[in-house]
PDB file of N, CA, C and O in Angstrom:
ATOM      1  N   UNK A   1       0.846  -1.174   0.000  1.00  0.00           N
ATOM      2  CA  UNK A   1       0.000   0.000   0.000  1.00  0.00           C
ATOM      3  C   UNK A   1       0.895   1.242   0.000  1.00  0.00           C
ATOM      4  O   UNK A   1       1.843   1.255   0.785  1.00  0.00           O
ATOM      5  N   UNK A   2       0.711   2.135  -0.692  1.00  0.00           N
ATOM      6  CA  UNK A   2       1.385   3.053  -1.311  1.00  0.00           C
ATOM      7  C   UNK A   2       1.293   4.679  -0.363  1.00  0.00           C
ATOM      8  O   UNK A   2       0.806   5.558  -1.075  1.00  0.00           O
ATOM      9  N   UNK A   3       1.495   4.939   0.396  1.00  0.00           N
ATOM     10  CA  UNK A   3       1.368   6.427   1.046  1.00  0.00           C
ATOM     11  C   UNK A   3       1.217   7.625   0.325  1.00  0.00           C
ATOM     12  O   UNK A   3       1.701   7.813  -0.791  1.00  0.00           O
ATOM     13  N   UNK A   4       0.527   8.458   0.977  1.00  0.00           N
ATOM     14  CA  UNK A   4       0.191   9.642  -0.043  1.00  0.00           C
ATOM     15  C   UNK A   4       0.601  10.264   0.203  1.00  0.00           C
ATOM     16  O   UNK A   4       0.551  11.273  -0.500  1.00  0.00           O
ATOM     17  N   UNK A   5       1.631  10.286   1.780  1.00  0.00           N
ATOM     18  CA  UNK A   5       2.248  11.584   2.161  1.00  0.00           C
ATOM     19  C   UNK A   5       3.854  11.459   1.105  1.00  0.00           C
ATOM     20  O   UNK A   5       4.389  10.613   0.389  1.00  0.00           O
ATOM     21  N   UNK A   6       4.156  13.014   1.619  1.00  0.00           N
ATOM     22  CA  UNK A   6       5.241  13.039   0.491  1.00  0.00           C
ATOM     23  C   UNK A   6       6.549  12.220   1.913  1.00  0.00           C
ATOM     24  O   UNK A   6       6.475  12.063   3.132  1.00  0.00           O
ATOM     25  N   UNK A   7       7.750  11.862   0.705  1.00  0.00           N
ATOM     26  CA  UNK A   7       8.643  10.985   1.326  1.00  0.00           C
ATOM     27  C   UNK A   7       9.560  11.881   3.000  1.00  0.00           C
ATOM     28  O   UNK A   7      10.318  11.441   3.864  1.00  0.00           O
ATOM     29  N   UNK A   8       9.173  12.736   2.834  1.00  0.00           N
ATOM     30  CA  UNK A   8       9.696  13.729   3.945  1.00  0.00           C
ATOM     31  C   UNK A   8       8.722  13.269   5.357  1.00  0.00           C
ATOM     32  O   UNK A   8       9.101  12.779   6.421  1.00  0.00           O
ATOM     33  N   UNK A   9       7.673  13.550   5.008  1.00  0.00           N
ATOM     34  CA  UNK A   9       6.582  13.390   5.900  1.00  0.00           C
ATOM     35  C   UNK A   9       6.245  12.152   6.398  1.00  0.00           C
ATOM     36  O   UNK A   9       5.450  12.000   7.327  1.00  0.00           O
ATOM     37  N   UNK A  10       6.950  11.043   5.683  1.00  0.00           N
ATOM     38  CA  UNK A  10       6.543   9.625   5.679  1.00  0.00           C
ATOM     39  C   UNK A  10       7.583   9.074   6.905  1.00  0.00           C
ATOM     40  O   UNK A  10       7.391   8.241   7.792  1.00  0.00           O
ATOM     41  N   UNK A  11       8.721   9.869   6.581  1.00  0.00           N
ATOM     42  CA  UNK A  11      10.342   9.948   7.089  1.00  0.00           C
ATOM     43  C   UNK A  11       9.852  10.097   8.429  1.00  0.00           C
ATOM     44  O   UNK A  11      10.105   9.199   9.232  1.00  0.00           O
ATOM     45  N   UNK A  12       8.962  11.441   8.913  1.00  0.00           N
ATOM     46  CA  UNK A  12       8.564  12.129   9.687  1.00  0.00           C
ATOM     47  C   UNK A  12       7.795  10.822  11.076  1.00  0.00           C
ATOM     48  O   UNK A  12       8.200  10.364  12.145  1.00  0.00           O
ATOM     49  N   UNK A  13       6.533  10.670  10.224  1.00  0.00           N
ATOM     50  CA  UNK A  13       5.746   9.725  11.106  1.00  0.00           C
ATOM     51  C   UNK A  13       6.321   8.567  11.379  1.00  0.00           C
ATOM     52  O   UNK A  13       5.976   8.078  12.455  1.00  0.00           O
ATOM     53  N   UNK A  14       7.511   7.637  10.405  1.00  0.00           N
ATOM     54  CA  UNK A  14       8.339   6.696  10.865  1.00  0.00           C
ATOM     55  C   UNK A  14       8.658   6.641  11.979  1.00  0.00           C
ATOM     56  O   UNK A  14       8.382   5.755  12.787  1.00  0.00           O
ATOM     57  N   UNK A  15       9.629   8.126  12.227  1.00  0.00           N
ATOM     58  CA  UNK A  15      10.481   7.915  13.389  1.00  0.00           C
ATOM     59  C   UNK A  15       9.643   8.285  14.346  1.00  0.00           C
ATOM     60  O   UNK A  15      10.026   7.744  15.383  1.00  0.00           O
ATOM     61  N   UNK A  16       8.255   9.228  14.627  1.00  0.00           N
ATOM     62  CA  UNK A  16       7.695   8.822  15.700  1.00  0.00           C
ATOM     63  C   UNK A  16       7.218   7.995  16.415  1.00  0.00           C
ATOM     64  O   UNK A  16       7.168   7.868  17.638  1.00  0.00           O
ATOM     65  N   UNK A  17       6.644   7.077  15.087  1.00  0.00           N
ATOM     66  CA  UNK A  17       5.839   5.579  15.163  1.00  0.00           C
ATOM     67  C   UNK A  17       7.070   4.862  16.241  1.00  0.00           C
ATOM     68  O   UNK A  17       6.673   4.140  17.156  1.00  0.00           O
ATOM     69  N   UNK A  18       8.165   5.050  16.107  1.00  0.00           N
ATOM     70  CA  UNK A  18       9.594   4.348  16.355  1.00  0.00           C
ATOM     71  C   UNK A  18       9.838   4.529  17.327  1.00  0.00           C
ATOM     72  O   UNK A  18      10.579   3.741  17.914  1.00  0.00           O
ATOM     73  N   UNK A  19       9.271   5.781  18.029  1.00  0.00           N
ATOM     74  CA  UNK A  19       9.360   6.545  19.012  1.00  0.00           C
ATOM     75  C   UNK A  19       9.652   5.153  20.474  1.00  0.00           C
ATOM     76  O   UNK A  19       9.247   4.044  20.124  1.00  0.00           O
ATOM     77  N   UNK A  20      10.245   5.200  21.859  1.00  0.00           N
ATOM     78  CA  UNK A  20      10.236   4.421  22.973  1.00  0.00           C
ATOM     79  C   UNK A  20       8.827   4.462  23.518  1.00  0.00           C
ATOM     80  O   UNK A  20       8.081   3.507  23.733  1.00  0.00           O
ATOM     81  N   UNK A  21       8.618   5.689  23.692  1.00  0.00           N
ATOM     82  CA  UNK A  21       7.027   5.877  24.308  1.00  0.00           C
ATOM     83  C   UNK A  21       5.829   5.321  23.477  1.00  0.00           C
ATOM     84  O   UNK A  21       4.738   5.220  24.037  1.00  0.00           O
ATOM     85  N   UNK A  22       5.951   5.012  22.371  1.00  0.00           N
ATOM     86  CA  UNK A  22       5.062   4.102  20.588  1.00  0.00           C
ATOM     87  C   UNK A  22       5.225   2.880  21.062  1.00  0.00           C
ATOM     88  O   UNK A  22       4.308   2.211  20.586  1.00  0.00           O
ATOM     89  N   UNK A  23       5.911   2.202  21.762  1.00  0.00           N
ATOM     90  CA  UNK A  23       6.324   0.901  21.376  1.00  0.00           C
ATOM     91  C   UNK A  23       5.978  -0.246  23.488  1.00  0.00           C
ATOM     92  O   UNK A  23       6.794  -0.923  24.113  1.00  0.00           O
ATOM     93  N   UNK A  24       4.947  -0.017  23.734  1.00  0.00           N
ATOM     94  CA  UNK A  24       3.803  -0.414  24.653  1.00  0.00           C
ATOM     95  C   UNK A  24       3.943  -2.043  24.810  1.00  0.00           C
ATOM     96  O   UNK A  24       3.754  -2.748  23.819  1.00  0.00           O
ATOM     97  N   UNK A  25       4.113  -2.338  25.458  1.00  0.00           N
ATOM     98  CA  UNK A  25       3.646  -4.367  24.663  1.00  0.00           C
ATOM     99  C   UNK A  25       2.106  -4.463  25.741  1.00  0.00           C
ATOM    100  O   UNK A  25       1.785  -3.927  26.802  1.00  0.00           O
ATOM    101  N   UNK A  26       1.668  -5.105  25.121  1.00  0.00           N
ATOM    102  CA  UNK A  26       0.164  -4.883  25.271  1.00  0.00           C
ATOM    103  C   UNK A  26      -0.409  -6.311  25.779  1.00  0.00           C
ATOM    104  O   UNK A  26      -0.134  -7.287  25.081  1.00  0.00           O
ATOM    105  N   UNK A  27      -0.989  -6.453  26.650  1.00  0.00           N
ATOM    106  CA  UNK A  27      -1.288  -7.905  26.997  1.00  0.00           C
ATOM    107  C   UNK A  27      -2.441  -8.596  26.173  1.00  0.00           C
ATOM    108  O   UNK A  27      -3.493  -7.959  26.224  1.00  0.00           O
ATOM    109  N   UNK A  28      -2.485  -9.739  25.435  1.00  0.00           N
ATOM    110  CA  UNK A  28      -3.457 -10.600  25.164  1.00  0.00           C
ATOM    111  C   UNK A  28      -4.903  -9.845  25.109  1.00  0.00           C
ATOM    112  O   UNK A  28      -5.303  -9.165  26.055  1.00  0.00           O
ATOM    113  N   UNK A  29      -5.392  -9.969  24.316  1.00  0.00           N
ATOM    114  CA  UNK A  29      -6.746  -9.831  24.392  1.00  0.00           C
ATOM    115  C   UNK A  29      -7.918 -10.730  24.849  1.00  0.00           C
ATOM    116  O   UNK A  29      -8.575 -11.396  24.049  1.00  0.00           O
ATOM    117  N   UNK A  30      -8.172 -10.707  26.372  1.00  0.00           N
ATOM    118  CA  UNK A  30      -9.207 -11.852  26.653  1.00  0.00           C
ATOM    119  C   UNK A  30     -10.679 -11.786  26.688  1.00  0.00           C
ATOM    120  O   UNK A  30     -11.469 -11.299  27.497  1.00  0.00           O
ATOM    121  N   UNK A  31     -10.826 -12.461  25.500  1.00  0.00           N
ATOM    122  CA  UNK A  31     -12.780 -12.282  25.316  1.00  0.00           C
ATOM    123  C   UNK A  31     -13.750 -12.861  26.481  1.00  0.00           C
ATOM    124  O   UNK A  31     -14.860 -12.452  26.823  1.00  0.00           O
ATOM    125  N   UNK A  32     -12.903 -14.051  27.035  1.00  0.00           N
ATOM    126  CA  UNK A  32     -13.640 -14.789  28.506  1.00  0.00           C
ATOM    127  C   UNK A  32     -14.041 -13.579  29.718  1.00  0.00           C
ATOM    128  O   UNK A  32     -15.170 -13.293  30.119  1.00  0.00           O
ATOM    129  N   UNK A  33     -12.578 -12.920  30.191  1.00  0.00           N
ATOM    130  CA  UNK A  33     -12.850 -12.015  30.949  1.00  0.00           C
ATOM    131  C   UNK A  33     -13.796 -11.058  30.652  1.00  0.00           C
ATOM    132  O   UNK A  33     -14.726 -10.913  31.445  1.00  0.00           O
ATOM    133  N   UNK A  34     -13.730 -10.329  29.590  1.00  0.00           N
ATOM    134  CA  UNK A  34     -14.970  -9.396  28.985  1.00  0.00           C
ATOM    135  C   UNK A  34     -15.923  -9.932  29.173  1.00  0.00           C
ATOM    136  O   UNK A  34     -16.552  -9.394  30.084  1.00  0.00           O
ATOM    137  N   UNK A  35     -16.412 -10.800  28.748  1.00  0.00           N
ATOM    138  CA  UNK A  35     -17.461 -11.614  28.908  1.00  0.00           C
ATOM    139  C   UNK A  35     -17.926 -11.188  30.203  1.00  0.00           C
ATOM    140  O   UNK A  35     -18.750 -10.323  30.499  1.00  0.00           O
ATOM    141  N   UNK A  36     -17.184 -12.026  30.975  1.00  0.00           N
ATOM    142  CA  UNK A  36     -17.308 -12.067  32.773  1.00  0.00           C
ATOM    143  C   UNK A  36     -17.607 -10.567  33.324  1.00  0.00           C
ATOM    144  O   UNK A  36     -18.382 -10.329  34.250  1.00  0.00           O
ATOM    145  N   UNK A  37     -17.121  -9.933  32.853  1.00  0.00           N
ATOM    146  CA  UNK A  37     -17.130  -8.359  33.338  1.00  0.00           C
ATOM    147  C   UNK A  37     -18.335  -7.880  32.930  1.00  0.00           C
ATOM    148  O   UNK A  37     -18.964  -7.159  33.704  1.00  0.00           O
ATOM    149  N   UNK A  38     -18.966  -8.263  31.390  1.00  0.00           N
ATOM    150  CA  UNK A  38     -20.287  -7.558  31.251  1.00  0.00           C
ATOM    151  C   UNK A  38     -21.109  -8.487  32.158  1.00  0.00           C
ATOM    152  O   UNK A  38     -21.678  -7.843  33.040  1.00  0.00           O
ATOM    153  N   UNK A  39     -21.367  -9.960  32.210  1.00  0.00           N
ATOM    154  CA  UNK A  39     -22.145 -10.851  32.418  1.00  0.00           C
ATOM    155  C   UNK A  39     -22.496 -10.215  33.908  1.00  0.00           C
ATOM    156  O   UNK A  39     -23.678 -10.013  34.187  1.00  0.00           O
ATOM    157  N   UNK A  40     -21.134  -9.810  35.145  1.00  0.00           N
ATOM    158  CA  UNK A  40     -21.532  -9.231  36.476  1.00  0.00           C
ATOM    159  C   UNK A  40     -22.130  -8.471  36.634  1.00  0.00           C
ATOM    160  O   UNK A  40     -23.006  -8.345  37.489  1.00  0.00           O
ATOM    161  N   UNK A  41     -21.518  -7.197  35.174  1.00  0.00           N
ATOM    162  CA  UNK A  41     -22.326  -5.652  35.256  1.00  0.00           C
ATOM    163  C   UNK A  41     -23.925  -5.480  34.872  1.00  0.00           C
ATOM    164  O   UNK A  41     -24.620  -4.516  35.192  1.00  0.00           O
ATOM    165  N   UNK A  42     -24.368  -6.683  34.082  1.00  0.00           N
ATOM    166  CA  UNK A  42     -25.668  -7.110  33.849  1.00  0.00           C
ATOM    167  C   UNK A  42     -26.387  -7.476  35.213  1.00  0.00           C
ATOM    168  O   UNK A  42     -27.204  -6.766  35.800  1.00  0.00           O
ATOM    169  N   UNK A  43     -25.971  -8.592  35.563  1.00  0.00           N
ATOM    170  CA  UNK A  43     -26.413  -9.422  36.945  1.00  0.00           C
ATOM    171  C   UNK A  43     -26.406  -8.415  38.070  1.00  0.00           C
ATOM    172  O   UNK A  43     -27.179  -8.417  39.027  1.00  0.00           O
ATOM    173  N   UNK A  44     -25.772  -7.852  37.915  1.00  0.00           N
ATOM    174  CA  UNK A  44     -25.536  -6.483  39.485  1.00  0.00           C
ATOM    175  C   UNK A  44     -26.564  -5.460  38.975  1.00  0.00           C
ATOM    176  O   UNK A  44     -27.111  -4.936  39.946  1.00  0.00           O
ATOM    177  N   UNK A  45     -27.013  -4.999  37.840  1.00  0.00           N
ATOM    178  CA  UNK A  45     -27.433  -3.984  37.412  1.00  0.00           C
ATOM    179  C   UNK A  45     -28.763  -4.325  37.941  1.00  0.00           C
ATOM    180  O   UNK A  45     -29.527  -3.629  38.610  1.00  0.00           O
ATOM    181  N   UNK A  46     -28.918  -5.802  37.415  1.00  0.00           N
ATOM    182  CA  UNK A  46     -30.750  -6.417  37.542  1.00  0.00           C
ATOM    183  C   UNK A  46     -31.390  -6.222  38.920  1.00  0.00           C
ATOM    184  O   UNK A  46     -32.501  -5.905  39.346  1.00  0.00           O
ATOM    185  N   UNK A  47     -30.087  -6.580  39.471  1.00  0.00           N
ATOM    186  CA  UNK A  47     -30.243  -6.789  40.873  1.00  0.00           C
ATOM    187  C   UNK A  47     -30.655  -5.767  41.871  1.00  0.00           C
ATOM    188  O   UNK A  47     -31.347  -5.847  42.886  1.00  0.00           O
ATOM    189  N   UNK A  48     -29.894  -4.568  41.167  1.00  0.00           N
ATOM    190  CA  UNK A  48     -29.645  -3.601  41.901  1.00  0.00           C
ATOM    191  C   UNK A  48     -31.450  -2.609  41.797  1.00  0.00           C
ATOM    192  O   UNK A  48     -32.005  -1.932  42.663  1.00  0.00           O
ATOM    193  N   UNK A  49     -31.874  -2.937  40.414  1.00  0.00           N
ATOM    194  CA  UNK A  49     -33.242  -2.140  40.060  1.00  0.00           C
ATOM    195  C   UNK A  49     -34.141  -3.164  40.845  1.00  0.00           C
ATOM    196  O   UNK A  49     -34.903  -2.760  41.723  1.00  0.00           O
ATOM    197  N   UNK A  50     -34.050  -4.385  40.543  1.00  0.00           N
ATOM    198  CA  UNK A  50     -34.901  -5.090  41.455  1.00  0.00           C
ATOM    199  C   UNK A  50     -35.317  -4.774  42.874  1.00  0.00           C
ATOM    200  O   UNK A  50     -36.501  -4.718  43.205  1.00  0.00           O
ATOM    201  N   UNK A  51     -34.148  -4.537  43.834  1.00  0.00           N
ATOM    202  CA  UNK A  51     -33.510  -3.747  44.940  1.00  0.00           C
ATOM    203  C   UNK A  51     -34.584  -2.679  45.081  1.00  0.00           C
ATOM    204  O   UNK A  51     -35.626  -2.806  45.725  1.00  0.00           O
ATOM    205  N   UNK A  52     -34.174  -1.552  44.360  1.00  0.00           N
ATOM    206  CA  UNK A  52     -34.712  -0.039  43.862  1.00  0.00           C
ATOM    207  C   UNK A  52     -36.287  -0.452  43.924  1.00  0.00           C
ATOM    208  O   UNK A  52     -37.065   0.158  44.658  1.00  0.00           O
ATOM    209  N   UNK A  53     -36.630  -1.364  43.228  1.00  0.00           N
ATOM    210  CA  UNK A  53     -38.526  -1.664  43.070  1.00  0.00           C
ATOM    211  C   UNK A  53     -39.143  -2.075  44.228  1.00  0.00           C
ATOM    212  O   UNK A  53     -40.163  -1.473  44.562  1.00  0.00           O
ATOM    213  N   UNK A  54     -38.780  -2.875  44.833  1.00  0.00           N
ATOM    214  CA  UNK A  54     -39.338  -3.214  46.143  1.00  0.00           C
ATOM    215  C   UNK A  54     -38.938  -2.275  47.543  1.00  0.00           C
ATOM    216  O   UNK A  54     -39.093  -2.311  48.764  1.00  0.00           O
ATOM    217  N   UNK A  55     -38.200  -1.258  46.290  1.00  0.00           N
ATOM    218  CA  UNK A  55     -37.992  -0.048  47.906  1.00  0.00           C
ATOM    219  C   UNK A  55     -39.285   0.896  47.897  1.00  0.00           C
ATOM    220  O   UNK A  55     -39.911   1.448  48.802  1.00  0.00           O
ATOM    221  N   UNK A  56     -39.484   0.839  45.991  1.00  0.00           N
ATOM    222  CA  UNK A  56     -40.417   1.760  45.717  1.00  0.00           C
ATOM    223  C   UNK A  56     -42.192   1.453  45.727  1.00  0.00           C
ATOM    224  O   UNK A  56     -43.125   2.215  45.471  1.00  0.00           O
ATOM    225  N   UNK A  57     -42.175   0.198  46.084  1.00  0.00           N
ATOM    226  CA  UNK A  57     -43.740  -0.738  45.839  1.00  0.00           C
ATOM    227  C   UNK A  57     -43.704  -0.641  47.271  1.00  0.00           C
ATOM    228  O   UNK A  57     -44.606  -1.137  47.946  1.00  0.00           O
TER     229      UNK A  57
END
């Protein structure tokens, strides 16, 4: 894939991309945990209006 910036500018974003502070290592992406995290924030949420209704009945 071909860049549209001119070769100066390309030069430019290289060496930032390159940059120490650019270069992060990033842990795994875990779909289980997500999962788990919405599945609680659901279950706590239900819970919590359920809670709220029988304060209000």
């Amino acid at each position: 894939m071909s860049s549209r910036l001119n070769p100066d500018d390309q030069k430019r974003v290289e060496q930032y991309l390159s940059a120490p502070q650019h270069q992060v290592e990033r842990q795994p992406f875990r779909l289980w945990r997500l999962l788990l995290i919405i599945l609680v924030a659901v279950i706590g949420l239900g819970l919590l209006s359920r809670f709220l209704g029988q304060l209000v009945l």
